[in-house]
VEXDREN-2710 file (C-alpha; in Angstrom, 1 decimal):
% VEXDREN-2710
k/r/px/py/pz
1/UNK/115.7/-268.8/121.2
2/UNK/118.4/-270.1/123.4
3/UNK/116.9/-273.1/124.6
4/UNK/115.7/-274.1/120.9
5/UNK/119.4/-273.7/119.2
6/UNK/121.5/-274.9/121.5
7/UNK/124.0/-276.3/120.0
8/UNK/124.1/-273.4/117.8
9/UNK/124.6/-271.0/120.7
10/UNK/127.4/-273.4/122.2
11/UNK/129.1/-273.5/118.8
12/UNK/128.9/-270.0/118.8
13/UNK/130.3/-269.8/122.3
14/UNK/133.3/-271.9/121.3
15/UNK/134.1/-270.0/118.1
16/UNK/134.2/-266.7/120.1
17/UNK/135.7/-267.8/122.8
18/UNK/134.1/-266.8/125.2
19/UNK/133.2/-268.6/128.6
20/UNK/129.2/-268.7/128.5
21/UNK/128.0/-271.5/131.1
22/UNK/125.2/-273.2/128.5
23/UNK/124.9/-276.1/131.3
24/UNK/124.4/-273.5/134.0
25/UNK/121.4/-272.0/131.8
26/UNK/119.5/-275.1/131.0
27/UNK/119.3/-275.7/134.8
28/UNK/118.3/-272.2/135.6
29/UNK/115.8/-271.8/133.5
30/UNK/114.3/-275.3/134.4
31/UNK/114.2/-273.7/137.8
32/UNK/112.5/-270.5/136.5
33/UNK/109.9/-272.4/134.7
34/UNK/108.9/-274.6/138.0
35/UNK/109.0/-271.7/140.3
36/UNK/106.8/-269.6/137.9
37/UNK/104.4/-272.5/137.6
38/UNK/104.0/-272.8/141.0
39/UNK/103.8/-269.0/141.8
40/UNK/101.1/-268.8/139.0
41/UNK/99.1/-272.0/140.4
42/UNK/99.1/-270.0/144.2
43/UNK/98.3/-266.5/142.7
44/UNK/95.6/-268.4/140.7
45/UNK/94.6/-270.6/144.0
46/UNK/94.1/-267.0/146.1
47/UNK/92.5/-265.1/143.8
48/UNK/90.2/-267.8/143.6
49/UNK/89.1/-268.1/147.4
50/UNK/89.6/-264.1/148.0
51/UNK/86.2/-263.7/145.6
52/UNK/85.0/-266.7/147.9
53/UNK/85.3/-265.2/151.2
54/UNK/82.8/-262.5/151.2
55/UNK/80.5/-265.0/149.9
56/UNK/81.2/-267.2/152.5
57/UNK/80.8/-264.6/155.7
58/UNK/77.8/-263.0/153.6
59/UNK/76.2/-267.0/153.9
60/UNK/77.4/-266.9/158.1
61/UNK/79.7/-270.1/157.1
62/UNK/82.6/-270.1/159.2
63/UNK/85.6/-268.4/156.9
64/UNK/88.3/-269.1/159.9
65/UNK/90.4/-272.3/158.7
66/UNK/90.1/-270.8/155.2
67/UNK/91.3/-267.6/156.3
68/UNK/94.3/-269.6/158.2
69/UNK/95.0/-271.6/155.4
70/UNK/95.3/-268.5/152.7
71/UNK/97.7/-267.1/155.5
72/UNK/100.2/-270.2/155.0
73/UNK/99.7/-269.5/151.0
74/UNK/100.7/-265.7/151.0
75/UNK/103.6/-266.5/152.9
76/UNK/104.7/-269.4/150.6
77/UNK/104.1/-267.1/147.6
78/UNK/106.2/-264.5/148.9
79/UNK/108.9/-267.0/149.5
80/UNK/108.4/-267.9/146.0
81/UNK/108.5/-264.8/144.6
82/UNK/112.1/-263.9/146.4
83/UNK/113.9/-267.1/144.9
84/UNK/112.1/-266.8/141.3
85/UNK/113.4/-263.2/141.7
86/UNK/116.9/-264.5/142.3
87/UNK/116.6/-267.1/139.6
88/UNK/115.8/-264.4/136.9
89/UNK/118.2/-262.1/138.2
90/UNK/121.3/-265.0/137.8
91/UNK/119.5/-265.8/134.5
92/UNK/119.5/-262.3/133.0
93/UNK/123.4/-262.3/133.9
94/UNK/124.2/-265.2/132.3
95/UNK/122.3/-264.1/129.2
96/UNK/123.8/-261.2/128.8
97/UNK/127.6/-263.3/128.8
98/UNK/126.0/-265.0/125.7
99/UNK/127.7/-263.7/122.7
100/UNK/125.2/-263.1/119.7
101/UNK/125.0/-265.5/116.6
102/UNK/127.5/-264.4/113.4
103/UNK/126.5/-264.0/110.3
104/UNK/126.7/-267.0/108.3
105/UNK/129.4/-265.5/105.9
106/UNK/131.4/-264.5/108.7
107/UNK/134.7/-266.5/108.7
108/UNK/134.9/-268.4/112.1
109/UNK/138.9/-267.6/113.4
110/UNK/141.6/-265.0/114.5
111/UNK/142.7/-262.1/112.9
112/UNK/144.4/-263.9/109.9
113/UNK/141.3/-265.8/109.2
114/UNK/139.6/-262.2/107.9
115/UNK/139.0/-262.0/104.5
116/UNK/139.8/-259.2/102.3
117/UNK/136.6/-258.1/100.6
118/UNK/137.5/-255.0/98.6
119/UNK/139.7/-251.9/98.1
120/UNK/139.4/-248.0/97.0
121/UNK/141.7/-246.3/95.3
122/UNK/145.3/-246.8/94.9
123/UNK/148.1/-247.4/96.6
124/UNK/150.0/-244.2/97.7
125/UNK/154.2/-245.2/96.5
126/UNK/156.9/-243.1/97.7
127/UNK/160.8/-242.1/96.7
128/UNK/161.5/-241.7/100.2
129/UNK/160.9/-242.9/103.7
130/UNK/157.9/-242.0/105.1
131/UNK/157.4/-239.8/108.4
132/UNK/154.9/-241.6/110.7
133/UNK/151.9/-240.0/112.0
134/UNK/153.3/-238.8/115.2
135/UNK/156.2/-237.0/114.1
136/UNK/154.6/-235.2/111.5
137/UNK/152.0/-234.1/114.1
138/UNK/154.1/-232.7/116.6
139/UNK/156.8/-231.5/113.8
140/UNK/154.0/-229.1/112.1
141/UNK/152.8/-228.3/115.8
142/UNK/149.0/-230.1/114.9
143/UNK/149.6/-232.3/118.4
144/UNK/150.6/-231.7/121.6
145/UNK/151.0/-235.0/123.7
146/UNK/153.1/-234.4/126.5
147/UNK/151.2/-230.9/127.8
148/UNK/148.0/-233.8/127.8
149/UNK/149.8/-236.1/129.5
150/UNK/150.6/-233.7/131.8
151/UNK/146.8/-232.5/132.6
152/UNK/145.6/-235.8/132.3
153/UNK/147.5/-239.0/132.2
154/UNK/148.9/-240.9/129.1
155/UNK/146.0/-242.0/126.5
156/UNK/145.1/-238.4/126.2
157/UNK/145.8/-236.5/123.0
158/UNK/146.3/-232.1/122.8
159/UNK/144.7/-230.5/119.3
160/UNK/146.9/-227.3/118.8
161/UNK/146.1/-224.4/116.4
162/UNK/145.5/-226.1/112.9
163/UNK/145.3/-229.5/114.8
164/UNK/142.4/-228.4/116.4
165/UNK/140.7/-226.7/113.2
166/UNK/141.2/-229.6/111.0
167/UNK/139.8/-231.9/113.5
168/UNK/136.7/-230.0/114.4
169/UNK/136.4/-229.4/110.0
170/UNK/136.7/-233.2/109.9
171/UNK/133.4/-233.4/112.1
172/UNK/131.3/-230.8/110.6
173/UNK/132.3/-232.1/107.3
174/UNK/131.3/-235.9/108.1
175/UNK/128.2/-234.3/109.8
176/UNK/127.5/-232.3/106.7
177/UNK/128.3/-235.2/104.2
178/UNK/126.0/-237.9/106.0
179/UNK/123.1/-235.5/106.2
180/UNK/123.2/-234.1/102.7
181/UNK/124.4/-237.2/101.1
182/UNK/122.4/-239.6/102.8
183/UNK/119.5/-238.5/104.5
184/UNK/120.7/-238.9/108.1
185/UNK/119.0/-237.0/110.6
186/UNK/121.5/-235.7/113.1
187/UNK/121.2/-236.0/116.9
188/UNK/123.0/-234.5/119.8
189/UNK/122.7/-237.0/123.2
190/UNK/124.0/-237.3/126.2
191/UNK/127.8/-238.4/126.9
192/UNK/126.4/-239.9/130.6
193/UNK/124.2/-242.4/130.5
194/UNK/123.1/-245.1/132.7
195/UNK/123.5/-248.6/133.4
196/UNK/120.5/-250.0/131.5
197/UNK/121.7/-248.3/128.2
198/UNK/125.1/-249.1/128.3
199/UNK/123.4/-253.0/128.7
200/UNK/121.2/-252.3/125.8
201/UNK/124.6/-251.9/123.3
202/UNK/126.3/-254.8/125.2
203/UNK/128.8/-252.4/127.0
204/UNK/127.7/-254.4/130.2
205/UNK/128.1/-256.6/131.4
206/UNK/131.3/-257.7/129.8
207/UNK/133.7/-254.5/128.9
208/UNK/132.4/-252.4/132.5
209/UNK/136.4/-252.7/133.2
210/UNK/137.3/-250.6/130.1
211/UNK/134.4/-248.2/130.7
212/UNK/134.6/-244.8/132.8
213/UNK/132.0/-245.6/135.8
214/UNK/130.8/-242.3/137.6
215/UNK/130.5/-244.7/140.8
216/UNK/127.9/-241.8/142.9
217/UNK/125.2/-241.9/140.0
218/UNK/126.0/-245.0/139.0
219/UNK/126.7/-243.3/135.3
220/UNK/128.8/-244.3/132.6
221/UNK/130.6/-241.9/129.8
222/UNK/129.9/-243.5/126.7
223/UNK/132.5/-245.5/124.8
224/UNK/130.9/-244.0/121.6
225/UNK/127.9/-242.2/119.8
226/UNK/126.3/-245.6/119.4
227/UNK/125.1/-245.8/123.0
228/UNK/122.7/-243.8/123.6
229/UNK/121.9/-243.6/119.3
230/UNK/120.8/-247.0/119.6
231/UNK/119.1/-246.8/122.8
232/UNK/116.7/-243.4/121.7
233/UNK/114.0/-245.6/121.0
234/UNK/114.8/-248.5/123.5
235/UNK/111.4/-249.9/125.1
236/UNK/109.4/-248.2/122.2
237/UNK/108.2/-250.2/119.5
238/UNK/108.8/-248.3/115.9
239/UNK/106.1/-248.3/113.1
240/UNK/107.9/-250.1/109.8
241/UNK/106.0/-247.1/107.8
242/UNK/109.0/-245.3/110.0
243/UNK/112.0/-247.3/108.6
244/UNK/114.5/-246.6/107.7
245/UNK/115.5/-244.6/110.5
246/UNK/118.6/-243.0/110.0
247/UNK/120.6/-240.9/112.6
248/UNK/124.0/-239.4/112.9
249/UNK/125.7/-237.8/115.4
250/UNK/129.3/-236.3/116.9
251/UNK/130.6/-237.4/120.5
252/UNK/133.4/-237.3/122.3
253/UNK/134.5/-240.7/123.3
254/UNK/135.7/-242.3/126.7
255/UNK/137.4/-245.7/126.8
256/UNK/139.9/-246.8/130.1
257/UNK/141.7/-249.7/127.4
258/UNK/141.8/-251.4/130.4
259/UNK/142.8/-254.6/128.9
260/UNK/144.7/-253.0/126.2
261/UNK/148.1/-251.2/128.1
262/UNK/151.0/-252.3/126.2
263/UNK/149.4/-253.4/122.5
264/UNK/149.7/-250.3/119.9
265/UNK/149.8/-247.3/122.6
266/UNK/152.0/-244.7/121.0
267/UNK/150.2/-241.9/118.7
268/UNK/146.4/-241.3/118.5
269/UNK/145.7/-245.1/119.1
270/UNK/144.3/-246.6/122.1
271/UNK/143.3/-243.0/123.6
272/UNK/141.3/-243.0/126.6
273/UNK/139.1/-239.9/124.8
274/UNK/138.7/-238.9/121.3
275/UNK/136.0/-237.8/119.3
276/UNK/134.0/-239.9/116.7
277/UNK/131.2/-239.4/113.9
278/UNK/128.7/-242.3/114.3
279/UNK/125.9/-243.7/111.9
280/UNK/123.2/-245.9/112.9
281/UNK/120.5/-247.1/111.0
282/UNK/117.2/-248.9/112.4
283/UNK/116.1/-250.6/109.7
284/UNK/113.3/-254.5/109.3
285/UNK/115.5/-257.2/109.7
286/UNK/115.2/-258.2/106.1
287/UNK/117.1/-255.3/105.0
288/UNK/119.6/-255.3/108.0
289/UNK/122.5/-256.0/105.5
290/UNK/121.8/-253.9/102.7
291/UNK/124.5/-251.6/102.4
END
C-alpha cells in the first residue's frame, strides 16, 4: 500500500506531523526485494541439486566439486538470510512510525481547525459562580488527593465513601447500559500484556515513553480497555457471518503522561491511573463508519 500511494502517505506524514523517513523506505524495501530475490534464486538453486545428488552417487559420478560448490551456496544463503533479516527488521520499524491515512472528512489542522458537528441537550445557566470540580470533590469528601499523592506520587486520584460508590455505580451502569441497550458482549482481560499487543493498537512504537514498562517480563499495563479488546482476535481471521462483533469491557487504566507534565494537571485530568468503560466494535470495512 505504501509504495503504491506515496504521495498520499507523505501528505499524510506532513499533515500529522510527524517525522516518517518515506526516502528511507523506498530504499529499504528496494533492498528487501533484491535480497529476497536472491535468497529465493539460492534456496531454489539447492533444492534443486540436493534431489540431484543421490542420483548422482547412485550413477558412481563423482558428486565432490558439486558437493564443494553447494558448501559456498549455504554459506552465502545464510549471510543472506542475516542482512534480509536486518533489512525487515529496520523496515517493520519504520512502518510502524507511519501514521495511518485520515478519513477524507477529517479537517487537516490544529485544534481550532475541528469542526463542531453536533450538541445534546442544553446548556446548564447559573445565578452564581460555579464551584469547580475539585473543590466540590474534596468539599463533600468524594476525593482524597493528597492521602494518594502520598502512597503514590502526584497523577494519582483517592475515591472516598460515596466517591468510591458512585464511581464503581458509574461502571456497572455503563456496563449494564451497553449490554442491554446494545447488544455488547462484555469481556474481562488482562491489564498486562505484552509487547506485540501493545504494537497491534499502535501503543508502540511511538508512545512506549508514556506507557508503564514492567522491564523483567518485558510487560506493559495497558493505557486502556482497547488493548488487549482489539487484539482478542489478533492473528485470527473472523467469519463476516460473525460481524458485527461487539465487546465491552471495564479496566483500570495506566498512563506515565510523560510528555504531558505541566498542560491541564490539576483535578482528575492527566491521572497516571483511572478507570474506563471501553466499546469496540469489529465490524467489514464497509460499515466501519456507521454509527
Amino acid at each position: 500500500f505504501i509504495r503504491n500511494n506515496i504521495e498520499l502517505v507523505r501528505t499524510a506524514i506532513v499533515n500529522k506531523n510527524e517525522k516518517a523517513d518515506l526516502d528511507q523506505f523506498v530504499i529499504l524495501d528496494e533492498k528487501k526485494r533484491t535480497l529476497q530475490f536472491e535468497y529465493d534464486n539460492l534456496r531454489a538453486e539447492q533444492n534443486k541439486v540436493s534431489k540431484e545428488i543421490p542420483k548422482m552417487k547412485k550413477a558412481k559420478q563423482d558428486v565432490s566439486e558439486i558437493i564443494k560448490v553447494m558448501g559456498e551456496i549455504s554459506i552465502k544463503v545464510k549471510g543472506i538470510s542475516a542482512e534480509l533479516s536486518e533489512v525487515e527488521n529496520q523496515l517493520m520499524d519504520l512502518v510502524l512510525s507511519i501514521p495511518n491515512i485520515p478519513h477524507e472528512s477529517v479537517p487537516i489542522g490544529s485544534e481550532e481547525n475541528n469542526q463542531f458537528v453536533r450538541d445534546w441537550g442544553k446548556k446548564a445557566e447559573f445565578s452564581f459562580e460555579p464551584k469547580d470540580q475539585i473543590f466540590l470533590a474534596e468539599h463533600n469528601k468524594l476525593l482524597d488527593l493528597k492521602r494518594a499523592a502520598k502512597i503514590s506520587g502526584s497523577g494519582f486520584a483517592g475515591y472516598i465513601g460515596k466517591g468510591a460508590m458512585l464511581e464503581r455505580a458509574l461502571i456497572n451502569f455503563m456496563l449494564d447500559f451497553h449490554i442491554e441497550k446494545h447488544g455488547y458482549e462484555e469481556c474481562s482481560l488482562p491489564y498486562i500484556v505484552n509487547r506485540a499487543t501493545m504494537t497491534g493498537t499502535g501503543q508502540l512504537p511511538k508512545l512506549a515513553d508514556d506507557m508503564y514498562h514492567i522491564e523483567a517480563d518485558d510487560l506493559f499495563l495497558i493505557p486502556t480497555a482497547e488493548v488487549p479488546v482489539t487484539n482478542l482476535y489478533a492473528g485470527e481471521i473472523m467469519s463476516k457471518d460473525d460481524l458485527p462483533n461487539k465487546k465491552v469491557a471495564y479496566s483500570s487504566c495506566f498512563r506515565r503522561e510523560a510528555g504531558s507534565y505541566g498542560k491541564d494537571t490539576k483535578g482528575l485530568q492527566r491521572l497516571h491511573q483511572f478507570n474506563k468503560v471501553e466499546m469496540v466494535r469489529f465490524v467489514k470495512p464497509e460499515n466501519s463508519y456507521n454509527v
